[in-house]
C-alpha positions in Angstrom: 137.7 124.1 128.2 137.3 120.6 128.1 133.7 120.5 128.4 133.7 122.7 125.8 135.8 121.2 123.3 133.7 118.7 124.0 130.2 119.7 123.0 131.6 121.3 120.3 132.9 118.4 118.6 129.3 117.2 119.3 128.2 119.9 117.3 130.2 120.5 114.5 132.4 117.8 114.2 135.7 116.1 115.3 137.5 119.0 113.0 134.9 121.8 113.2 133.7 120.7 109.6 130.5 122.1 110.2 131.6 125.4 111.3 133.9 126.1 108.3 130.9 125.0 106.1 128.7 127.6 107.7 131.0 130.3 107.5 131.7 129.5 104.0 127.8 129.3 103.3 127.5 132.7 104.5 130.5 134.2 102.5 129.0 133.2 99.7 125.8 133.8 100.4 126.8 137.7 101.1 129.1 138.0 98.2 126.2 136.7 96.0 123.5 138.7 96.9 125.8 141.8 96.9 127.2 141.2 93.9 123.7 140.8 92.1 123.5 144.8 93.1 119.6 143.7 95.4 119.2 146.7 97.1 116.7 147.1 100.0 116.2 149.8 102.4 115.8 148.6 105.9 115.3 150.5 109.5 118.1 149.6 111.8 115.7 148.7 114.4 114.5 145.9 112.1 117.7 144.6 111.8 118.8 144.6 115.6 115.0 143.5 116.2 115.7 140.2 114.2 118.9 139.7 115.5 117.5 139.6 118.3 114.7 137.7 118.1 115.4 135.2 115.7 118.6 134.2 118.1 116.4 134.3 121.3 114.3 132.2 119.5 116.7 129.3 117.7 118.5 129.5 121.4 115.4 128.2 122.9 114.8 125.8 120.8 118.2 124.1 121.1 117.9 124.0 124.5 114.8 122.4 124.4 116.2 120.1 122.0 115.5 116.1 122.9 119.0 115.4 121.7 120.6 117.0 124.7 119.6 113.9 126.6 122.1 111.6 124.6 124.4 114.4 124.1 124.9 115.7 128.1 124.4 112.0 129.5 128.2 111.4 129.1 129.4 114.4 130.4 126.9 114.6 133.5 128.2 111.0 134.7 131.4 112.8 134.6 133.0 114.8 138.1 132.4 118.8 136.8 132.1 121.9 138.6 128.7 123.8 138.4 129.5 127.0 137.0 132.4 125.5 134.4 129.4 122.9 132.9 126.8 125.8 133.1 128.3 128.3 131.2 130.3 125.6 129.1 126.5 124.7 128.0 126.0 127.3 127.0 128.4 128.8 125.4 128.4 126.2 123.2 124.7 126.0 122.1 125.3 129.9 121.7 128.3 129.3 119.3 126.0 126.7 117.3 123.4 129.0 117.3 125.2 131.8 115.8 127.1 130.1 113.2 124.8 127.9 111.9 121.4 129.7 112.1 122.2 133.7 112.7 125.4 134.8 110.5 123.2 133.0 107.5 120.0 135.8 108.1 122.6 138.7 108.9 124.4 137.8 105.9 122.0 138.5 103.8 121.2 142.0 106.0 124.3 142.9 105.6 124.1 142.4 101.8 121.4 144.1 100.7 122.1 147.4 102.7 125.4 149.7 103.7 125.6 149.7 107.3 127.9 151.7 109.6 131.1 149.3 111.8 128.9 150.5 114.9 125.6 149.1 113.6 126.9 145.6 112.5 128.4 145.3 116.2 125.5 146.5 117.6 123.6 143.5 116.0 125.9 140.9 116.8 126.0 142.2 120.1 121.9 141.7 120.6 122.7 138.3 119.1 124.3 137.6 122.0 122.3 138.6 124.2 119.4 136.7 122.6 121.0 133.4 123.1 122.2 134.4 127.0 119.0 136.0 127.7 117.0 132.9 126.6 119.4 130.5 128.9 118.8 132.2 131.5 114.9 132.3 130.7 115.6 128.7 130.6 116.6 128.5 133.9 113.8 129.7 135.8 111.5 128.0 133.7 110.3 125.8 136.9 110.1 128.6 139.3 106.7 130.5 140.0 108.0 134.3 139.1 109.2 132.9 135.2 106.2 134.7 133.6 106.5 137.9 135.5 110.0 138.1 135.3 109.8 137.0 131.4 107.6 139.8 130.6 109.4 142.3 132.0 112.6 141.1 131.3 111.7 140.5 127.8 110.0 144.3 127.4 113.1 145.6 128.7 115.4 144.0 125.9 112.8 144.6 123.0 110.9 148.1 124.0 114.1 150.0 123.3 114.7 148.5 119.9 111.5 150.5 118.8 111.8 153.5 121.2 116.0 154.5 121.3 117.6 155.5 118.3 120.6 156.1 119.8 122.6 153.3 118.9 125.6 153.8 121.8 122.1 153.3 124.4 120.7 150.0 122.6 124.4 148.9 123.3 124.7 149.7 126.6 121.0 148.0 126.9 122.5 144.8 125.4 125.3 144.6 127.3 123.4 145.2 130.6 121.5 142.0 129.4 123.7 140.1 128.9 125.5 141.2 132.4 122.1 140.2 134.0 121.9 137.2 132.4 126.0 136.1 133.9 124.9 136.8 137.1 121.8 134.3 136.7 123.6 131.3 135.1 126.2 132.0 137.9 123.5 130.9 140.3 121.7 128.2 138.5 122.2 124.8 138.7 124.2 123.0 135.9 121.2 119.9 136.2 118.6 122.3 134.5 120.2 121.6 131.1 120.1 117.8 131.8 117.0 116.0 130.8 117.5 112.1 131.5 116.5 109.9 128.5 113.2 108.8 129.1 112.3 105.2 127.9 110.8 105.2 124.4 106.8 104.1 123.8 107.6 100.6 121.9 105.0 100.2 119.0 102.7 97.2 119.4 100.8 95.8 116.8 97.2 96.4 117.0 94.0 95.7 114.9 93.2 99.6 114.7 95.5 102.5 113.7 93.8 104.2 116.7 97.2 103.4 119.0 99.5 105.1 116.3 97.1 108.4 116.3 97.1 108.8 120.2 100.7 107.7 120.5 101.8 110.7 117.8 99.4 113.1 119.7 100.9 112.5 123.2 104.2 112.8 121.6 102.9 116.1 120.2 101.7 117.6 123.4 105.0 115.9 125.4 107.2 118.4 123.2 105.8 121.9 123.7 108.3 123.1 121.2 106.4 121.1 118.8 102.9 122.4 120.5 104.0 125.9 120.2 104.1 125.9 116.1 101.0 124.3 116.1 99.5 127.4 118.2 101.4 129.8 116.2 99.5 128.8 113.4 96.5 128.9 115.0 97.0 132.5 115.8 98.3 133.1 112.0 94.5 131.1 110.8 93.1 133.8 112.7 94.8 136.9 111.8 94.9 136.1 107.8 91.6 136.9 106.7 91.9 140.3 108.5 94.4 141.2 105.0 93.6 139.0 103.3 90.3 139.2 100.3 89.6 139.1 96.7 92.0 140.6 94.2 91.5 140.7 90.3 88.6 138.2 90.7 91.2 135.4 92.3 90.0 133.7 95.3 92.9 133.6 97.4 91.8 131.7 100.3 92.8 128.7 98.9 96.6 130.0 99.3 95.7 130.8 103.3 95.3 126.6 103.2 98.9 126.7 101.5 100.3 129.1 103.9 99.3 127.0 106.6 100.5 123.6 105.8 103.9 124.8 107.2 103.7 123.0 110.2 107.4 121.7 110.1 107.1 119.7 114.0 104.5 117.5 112.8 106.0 116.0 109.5 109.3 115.2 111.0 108.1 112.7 113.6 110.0 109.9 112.1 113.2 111.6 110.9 113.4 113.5 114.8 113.1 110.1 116.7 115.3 107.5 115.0 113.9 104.4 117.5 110.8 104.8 116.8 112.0 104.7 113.2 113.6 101.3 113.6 110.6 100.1 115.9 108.4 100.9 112.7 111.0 99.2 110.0 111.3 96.7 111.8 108.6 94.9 113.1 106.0 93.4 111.2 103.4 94.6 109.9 103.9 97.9 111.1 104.5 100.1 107.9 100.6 100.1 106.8 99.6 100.9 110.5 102.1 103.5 111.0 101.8 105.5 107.7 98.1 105.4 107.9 97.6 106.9 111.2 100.1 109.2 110.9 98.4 110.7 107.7 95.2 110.5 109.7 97.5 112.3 112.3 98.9 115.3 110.4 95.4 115.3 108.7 93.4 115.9 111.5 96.0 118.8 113.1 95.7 120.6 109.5 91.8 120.5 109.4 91.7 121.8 113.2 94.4 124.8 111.9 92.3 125.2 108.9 89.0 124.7 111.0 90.2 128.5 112.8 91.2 130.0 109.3 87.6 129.5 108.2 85.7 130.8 111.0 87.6 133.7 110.8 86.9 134.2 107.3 83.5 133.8 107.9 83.5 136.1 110.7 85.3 138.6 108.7 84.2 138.1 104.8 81.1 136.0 105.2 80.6 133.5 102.1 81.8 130.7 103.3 80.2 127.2 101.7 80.6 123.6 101.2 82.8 124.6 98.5 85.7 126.4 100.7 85.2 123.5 103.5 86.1 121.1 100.1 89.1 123.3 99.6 90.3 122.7 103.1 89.8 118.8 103.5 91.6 118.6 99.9 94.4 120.9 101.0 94.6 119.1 104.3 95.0 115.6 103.2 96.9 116.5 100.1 99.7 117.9 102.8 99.5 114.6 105.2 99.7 112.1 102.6 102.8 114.1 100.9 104.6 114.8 104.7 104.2 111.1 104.8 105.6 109.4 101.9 108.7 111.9 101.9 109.1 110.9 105.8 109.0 107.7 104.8 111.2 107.3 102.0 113.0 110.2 102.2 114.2 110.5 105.8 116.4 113.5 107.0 119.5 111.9 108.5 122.7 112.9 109.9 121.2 116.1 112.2 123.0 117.2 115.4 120.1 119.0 116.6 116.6 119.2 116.4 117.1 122.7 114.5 118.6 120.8 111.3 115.6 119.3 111.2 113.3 122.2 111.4 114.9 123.9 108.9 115.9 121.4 106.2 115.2 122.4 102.7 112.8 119.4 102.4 110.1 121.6 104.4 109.5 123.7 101.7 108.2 120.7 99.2 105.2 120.5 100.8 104.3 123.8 101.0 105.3 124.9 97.4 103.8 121.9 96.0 100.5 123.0 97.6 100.4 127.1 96.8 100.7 125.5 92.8 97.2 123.2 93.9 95.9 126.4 96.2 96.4 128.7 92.9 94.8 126.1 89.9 91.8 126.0 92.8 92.0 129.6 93.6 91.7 130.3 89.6 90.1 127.6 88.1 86.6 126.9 89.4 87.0 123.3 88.5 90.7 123.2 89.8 89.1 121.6 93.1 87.4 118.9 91.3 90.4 117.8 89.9 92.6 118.2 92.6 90.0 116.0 95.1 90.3 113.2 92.0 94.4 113.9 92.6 94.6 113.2 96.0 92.1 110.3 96.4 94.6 108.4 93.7 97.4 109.3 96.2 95.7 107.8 98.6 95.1 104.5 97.2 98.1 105.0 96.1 99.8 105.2 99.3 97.6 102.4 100.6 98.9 100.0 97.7 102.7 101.0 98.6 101.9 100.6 102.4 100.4 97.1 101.3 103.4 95.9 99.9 106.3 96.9 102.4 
């Protein structure tokens, strides 16, 4: 229990603040939308399959968290017994997960749609054993039989979803889960959650803003959460043209761009490492260097996510020309010099875990501010024209700013 009280101090606060505010947020959140009379018809596997999923996935993502290394450095050094720190880890990333990330999404579920006592417990229920099932994932991520094991262990919780109706069976499924998942984290070994800090890559100044570029990509492929969205979107470049087309004589490609400028990891590679924030800051000279290869940074990742979107629009709707590659490159470098200047002026600070971070309401900025360019392109043939004048004035812009920090 100490352990416990511990982390979760860590988490939410000396007095739980955090908690109380994310159980208020979804109180109000529910009575808001329910009040407003939104109705929407949903399937309850829909609703136990995002419960599920969206836990398993937040779950993973805390664990693989780089804060746990300052977090669990204390408490390592400290005399513990395996199974108390195991399941005291987790049980406490579970709590954060489900307060802070699920009850908000079930809230507004449970809003918009009538559902029976035995449903609703159902879903918390495969909550649960999202978060267990994905610490236990965790803790055979090292050995040779993870895939194997992952797949079927994975099928097994999410086939039935889709194939039982029977809500008493997908109950007894969870809970079987979740019992397979106490007997592995009764075996494991408590020094799989620890990651020791590793010493930070110091900044040096150099002539070229090559060093900054490598530096951010070897950070990038170091953090396979970070990797992973990058590939996600990859996938997504490829799938969009498949539904995507021509509607009332709109060119919507320009909003597939949009769409995929939401590449959260990338433009929060200042606010998610806080040294090499006060490397930059603070020695000399390093401001111009920094902000210009990291636009160059988040520029190039965008054009090789874009680069897939428009071979598969060629592949699929043919018709692609210098015009739509223009479209890209604007979209693209519009994104990385925006991600940039809000990084560096407008830093996200105060996070517990690297969560906060990916879903801050700053990521949507971005985004929204490029679906209103993607639409003036998308109807307005000389939108892009304009919109290439915008962004090269940002970026001398930028370069003027950069020049004078």
């Amino acid at each position: 229990m100490r352990i416990l009280q511990a982390l979760g101090e860590q988490l939410f606060g000396a007095k739980y603040e955090r908690a109380v505010k994310s159980l208020t947020v979804c109180v109000i959140l529910f009575l808001a939308v329910h009040t407003a009379g939104i109705e929407i018809e949903i399937a309850p596997s829909v609703l136990l399959l995002t419960a599920t999923a969206f836990s398993t996935g937040i779950m993973w993502q805390t664990l693989h968290s780089s804060e746990n290394a300052d977090r669990m450095t204390g408490l390592f050094m400290l005399p513990f017994r395996n199974r108390e720190m195991t399941f005291s880890l987790v049980l406490a990333f579970t709590g954060y997960t489900l307060l802070t990330r699920t009850f908000p999404v079930l809230a507004l579920f449970f809003a918009v749609q009538e559902w029976s006592a035995p449903q609703i417990a159902v879903s918390l229920l495969c909550a649960c054993n999202g978060c267990f099932s994905a610490a236990a994932w965790y803790t055979m991520t090292k050995g040779k039989m993870f895939l194997p094991v992952f797949i079927l262990w994975g099928g097994a919780i999410f086939a039935p979803i889709f194939l039982v109706r029977e809500t008493v069976i997908i109950c007894f499924i969870a809970f079987t889960g979740m019992l397979l998942s106490f007997l592995r984290l009764m075996k494991a070994d408590a020094y799989v959650f620890y990651h020791p800090v590793s010493a930070k890559l110091l900044i040096k100044r150099t002539k070229g803003t090559g060093s900054i570029f490598f530096y951010l990509l070897r950070y990038l492929i170091t953090n396979k959460n970070y990797l992973m969205n990058t590939a996600g979107l990859c996938v997504l470049a490829g799938a969009m043209p498949l539904v995507t087309g021509q509607f009332e004589g709109v060119n919507v490609m320009p909003l597939g761009f949009a769409v995929l400028t939401v590449n959260t990891p990338i433009c929060i590679l200042l606010s998610c490492d806080p040294g090499l924030e006060q490397a930059v800051r603070t020695l000399p000279g390093q401001a111009k260097r920094f902000c210009t290869g990291y636009c160059f940074f988040i520029f190039s990742v965008n054009m090789a996510v874009n680069s897939v979107y428009l071979i598969s629009w060629q592949i699929r709707h043919g018709g692609v020309n210098c015009t739509e590659i223009i479209t890209g490159l604007v979209i693209a470098l519009q994104s990385a010099v925006l991600s940039v200047l809000l990084e560096w002026f407008c830093p996200v600070r105060n996070w517990k875990m690297e969560n906060d971070l990916w879903h801050h309401p700053r990521k949507y900025f971005v985004p929204l501010m490029m679906f209103l360019m993607a639409g003036l392109i998308g109807m307005w043939s000389a939108g892009i024209w304009v919109s290439l004048c915008v962004v090269i004035a940002e970026v001398l812009s930028l370069s003027l700013v950069v020049r004078r920090i």
